[in-house]
C-alpha positions in Angstrom: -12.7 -11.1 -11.3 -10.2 -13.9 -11.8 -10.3 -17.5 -12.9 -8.2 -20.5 -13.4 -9.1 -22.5 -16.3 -7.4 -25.4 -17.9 -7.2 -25.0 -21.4 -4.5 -26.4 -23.4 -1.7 -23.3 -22.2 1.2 -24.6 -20.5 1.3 -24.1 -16.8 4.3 -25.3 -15.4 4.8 -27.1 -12.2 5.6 -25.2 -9.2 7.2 -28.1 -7.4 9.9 -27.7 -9.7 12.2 -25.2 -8.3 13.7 -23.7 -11.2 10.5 -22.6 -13.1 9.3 -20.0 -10.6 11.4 -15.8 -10.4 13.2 -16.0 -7.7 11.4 -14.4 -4.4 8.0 -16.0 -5.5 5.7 -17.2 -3.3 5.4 -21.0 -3.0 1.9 -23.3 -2.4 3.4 -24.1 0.9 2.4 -21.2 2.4 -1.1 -21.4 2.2 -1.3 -25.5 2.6 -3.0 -25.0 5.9 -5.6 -22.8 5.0 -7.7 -25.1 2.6 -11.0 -25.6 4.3 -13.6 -23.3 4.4 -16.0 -23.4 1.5 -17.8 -20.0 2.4 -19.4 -18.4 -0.2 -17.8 -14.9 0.8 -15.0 -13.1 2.7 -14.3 -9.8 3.9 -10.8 -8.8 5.2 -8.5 -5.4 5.9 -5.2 -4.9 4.1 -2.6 -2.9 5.7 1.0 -1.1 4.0 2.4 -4.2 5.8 0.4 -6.5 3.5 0.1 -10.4 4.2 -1.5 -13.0 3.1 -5.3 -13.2 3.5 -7.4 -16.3 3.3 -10.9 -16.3 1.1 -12.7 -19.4 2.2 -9.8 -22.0 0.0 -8.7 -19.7 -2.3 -6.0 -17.3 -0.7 -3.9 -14.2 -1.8 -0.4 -12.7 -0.8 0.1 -8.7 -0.7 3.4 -7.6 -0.1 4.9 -4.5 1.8 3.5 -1.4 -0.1 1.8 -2.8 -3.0 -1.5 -1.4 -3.4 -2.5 1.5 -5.3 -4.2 4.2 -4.0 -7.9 4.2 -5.6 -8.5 7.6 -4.6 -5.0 8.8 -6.6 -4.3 6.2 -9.3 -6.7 5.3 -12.6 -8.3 1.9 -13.0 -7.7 0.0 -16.3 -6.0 -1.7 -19.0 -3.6 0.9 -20.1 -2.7 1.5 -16.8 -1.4 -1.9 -15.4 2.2 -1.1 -15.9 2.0 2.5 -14.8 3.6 3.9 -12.1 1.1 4.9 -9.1 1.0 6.5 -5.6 0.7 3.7 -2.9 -1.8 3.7 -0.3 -0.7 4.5 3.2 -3.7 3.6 5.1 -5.9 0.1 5.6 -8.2 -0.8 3.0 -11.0 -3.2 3.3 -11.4 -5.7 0.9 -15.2 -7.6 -0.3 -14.6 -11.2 -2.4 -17.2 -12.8 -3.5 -16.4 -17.0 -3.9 -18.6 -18.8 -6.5 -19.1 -22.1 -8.2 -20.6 -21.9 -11.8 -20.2 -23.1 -15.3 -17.6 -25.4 -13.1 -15.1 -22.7 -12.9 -13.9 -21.5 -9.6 -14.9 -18.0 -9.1 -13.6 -14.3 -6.9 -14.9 -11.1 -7.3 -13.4 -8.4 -5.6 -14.3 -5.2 -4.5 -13.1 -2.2 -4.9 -11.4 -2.9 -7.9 -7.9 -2.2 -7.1 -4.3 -2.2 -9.2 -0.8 -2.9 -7.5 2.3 -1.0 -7.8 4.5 -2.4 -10.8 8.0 -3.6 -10.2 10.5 -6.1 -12.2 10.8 -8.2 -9.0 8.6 -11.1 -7.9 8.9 -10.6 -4.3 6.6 -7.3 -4.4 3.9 -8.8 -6.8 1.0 -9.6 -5.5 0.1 -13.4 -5.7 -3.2 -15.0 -6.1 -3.7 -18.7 -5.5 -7.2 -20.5 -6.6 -7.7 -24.3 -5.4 -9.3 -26.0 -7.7 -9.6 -30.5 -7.7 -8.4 -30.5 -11.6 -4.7 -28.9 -10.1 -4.7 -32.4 -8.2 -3.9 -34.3 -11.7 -0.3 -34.9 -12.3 -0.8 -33.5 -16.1 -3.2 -30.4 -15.2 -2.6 -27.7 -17.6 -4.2 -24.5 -15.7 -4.8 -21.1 -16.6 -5.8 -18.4 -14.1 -7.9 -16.3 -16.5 -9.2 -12.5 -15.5 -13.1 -11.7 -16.0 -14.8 -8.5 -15.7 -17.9 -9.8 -14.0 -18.4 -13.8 -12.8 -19.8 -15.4 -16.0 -18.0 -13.2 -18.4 -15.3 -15.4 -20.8 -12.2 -15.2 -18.9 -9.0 -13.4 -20.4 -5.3 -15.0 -20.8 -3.6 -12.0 -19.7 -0.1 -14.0 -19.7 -0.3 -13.5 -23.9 1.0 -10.5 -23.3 2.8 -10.3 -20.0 4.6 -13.8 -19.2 5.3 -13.0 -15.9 1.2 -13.5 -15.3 1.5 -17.0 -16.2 -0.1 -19.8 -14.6 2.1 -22.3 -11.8 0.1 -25.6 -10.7 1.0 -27.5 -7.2 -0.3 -30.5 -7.9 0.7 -32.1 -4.6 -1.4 -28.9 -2.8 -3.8 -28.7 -5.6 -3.3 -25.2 -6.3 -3.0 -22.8 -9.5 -1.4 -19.7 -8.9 0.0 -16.4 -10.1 1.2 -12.9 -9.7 -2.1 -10.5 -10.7 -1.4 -6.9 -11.5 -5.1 -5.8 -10.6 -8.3 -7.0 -9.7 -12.1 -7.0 -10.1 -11.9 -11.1 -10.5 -10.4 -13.9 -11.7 -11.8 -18.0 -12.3 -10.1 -21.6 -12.2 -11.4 -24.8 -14.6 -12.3 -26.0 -18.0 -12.7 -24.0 -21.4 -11.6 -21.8 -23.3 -9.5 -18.3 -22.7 -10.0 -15.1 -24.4 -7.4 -12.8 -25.6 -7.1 -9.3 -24.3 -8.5 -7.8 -27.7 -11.5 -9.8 -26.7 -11.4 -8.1 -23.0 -11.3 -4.6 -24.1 -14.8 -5.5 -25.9 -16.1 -7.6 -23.2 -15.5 -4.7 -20.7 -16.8 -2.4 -22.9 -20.3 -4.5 -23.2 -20.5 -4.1 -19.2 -23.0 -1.7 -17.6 
């Protein structure tokens, strides 16, 4: 699950061209996609990649980046581990939620993505949200295991997972190595210490 949530860690504009890697992503793409307000989407993900639309939230695959789930192991310690890539379609369940006043996605199946030091094959997720709108927003996307779960700062230990804010789009966005979700708004973040207990709490 992923979320964004503003809470005091720096997230730097991403108007500003010389804070984003090179080859990122930039909130343009997606700036006519931010409508629908559907409380689910479904979509099919081929080695080609693309970026996919999940009611106005949206997310960027490039060529080759997802692990096959039938070959590869799912979990912390294997983020930055090398992997097999999947050479076939994959269909892909979010679920889009408002609660606690945090944006919300759950995917399904939980996937990871191939690792690689450049930004142009990371996969990109991008979480509209009205408090990206304010000129001073400090944003951070935060991974959850389950919707309701304390989000985790992942980018205090990786900080090429930080947080970038378009205010002008009113995006957050940033590269994800995984996914079962993720959340965008107020509060406060947990470390991934906190996440290995969280997860381990889950059913």
């Amino acid at each position: 699950m992923t979320a964004a949530c503003a809470d005091g860690s720096v997230s730097p504009m991403a108007d500003e061209a010389d804070v984003l890697p090179g080859g990122a992503p930039r909130a343009h793409i997606i700036i006519n996609q931010m409508a629908d307000d559907q409380t689910s989407a479904d979509f099919t993900v081929t080695p080609s990649g693309g970026y996919f639309r999940m009611g106005k939230h949206g997310i960027v695959f490039p060529r080759n980046a997802i692990c096959d789930p039938a070959k590869t192991s799912y979990g912390r310690e294997f983020w930055d581990a090398d992997c097999q890539v999947l050479t076939a379609p994959i269909q892909i369940h979010a679920e889009l939620r408002v609660q606690d006043g945090r944006e919300w996605i759950d995917f399904s199946p939980e996937l990871r993505f191939k690792p690689s030091a450049y930004p142009f094959q990371w996969v990109w997720i991008y979480m509209q949200t009205d408090a990206a709108s304010r000129p001073d927003a400090e944003l951070s996307i935060l991974w959850s295991p389950a919707i309701g779960v304390p989000g985790i700062d992942e980018s205090l230990e990786d900080r090429t997972l930080r947080t970038y804010v378009s205010p002008w789009s009113g995006y957050a966005y940033r590269r994800i190595k995984h996914f079962s979700g993720y959340n965008v708004t107020s509060g406060r973040s947990s470390t991934s210490d906190d996440a290995r207990e969280i997860v381990s709490e889950q059913p």
